[in-house]
N, C-alpha and C positions, 0 to 999 in steps of 0.2 A: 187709606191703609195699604193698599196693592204697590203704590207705590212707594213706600217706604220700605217694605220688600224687596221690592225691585232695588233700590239706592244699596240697600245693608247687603245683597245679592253680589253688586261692581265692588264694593269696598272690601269684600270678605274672598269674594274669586280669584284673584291676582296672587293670595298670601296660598293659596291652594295651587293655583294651575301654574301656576311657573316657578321653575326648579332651577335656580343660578346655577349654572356649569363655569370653573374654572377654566379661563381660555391663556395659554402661553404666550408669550410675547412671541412674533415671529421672528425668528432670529437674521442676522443679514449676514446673510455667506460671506461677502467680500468682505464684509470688515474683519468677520473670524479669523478668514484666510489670512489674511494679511496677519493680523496680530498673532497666527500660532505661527506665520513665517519667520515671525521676529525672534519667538521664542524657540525657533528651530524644532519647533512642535512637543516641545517638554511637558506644555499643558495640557491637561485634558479638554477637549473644545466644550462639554457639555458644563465645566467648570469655570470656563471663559464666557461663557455666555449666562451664566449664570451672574457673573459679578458685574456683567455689563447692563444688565436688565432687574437686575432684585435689589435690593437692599439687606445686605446682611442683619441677622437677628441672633447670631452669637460669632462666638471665637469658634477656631476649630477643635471637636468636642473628640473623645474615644481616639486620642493621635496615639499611631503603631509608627516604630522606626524600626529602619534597618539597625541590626548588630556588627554592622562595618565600618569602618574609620568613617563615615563622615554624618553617621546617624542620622540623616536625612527622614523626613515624616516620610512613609508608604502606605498612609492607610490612616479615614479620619472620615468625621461626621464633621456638617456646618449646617446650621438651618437659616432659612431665607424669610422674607416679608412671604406672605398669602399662605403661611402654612406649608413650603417648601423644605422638606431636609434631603440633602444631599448627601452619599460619601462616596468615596471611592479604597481602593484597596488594589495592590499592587506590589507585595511584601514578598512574592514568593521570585525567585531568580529565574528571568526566561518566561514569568507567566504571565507576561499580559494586565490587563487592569482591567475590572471588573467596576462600575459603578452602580448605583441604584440612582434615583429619583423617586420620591415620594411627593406626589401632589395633591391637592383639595381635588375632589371628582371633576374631569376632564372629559369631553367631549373627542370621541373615537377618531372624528375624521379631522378634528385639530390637531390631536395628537400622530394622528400618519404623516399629515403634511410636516410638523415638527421635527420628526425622527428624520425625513429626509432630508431636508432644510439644514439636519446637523449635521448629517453625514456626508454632505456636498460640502460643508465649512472643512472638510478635513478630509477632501478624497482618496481613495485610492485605486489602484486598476484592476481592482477586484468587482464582478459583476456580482451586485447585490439586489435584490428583490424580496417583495413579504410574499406569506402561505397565504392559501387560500382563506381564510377569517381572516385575513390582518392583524395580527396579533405578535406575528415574529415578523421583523425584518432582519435579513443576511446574505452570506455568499450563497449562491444558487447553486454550488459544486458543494457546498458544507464543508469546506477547509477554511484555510486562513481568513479573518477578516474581523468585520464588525461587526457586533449580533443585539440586537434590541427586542427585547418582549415587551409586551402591554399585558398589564394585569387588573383587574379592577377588584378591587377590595370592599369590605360594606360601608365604610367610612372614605375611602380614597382611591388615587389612578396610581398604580407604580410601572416608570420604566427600568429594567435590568438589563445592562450594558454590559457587553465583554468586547474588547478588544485586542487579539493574540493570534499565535499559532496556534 
């Protein structure tokens, strides 16, 4: 009897004590690089890296255009395999892009390595570093650059990107 306890104990422990964390793919700087050199950096890298690593799971959703001759999208949702939505936004003249990432719950120190790993695909010579909890990374003078928070939500991990003066 002790041991059948024991057995239904292994079979039932594993569905309790471990919690699957969402792990990103690690992105490869060089390849980034190169490819946003091609596009004379018009893409967004975190959007590049997106389409090299996920499999799209829609069209782009909530599309904003410019009101100027070439109506071009600035501003749009896409969702990804694993529960990924993406958008970015970039409508306003002179202001930078702003992107979100929504993830399935994410592991804190994958996601540091992540944020830097993307920020090295598209550098610039701005000295950037995180705060003390990890939570932001940015310019360490807080002007110009790229800014990334970590947020964690009851259901999911989000990162908020700005990239601007």
């Amino acid at each position: 009897m002790k041991s059948s306890y024991i057995i239904i104990l292994f079979l039932i422990f594993p569905i309790f004590g471990t919690a699957q964390n969402f792990e990103l793919k690690k992105p490869n700087v060089e390849e980034l690089n190169a490819e946003l050199k091609k596009t004379n950096y018009s893409q967004d890298v975190t959007y590049l890296y997106l389409n090299r690593n996920y499999k799209t799971e829609s069209e782009k959703l909530e599309i904003k255009k410019y009101d100027y001759p070439d109506y071009s999208i600035c501003a749009f949702k896409q969702k990804f395999e694993n529960g990924i939505v993406y958008s970015e936004e970039q409508c306003r003249e002179a202001g930078g892009i702003t992107t979100k990432l929504i993830l399935p719950k994410t592991e804190k120190e994958s996601l540091i390595q992540w944020v830097e790993l993307i920020f090295k695909s598209s550098p610039m010579d701005i000295k950037h570093g995180w705060n003390s909890e990890k939570t932001k990374f940015g310019p360490t003078d807080n002007g110009a650059g790229c800014y990334f928070e970590i947020k964690e939500t009851e259901n999911n991990t989000e990162i908020d990107m700005y990239c601007g003066c």
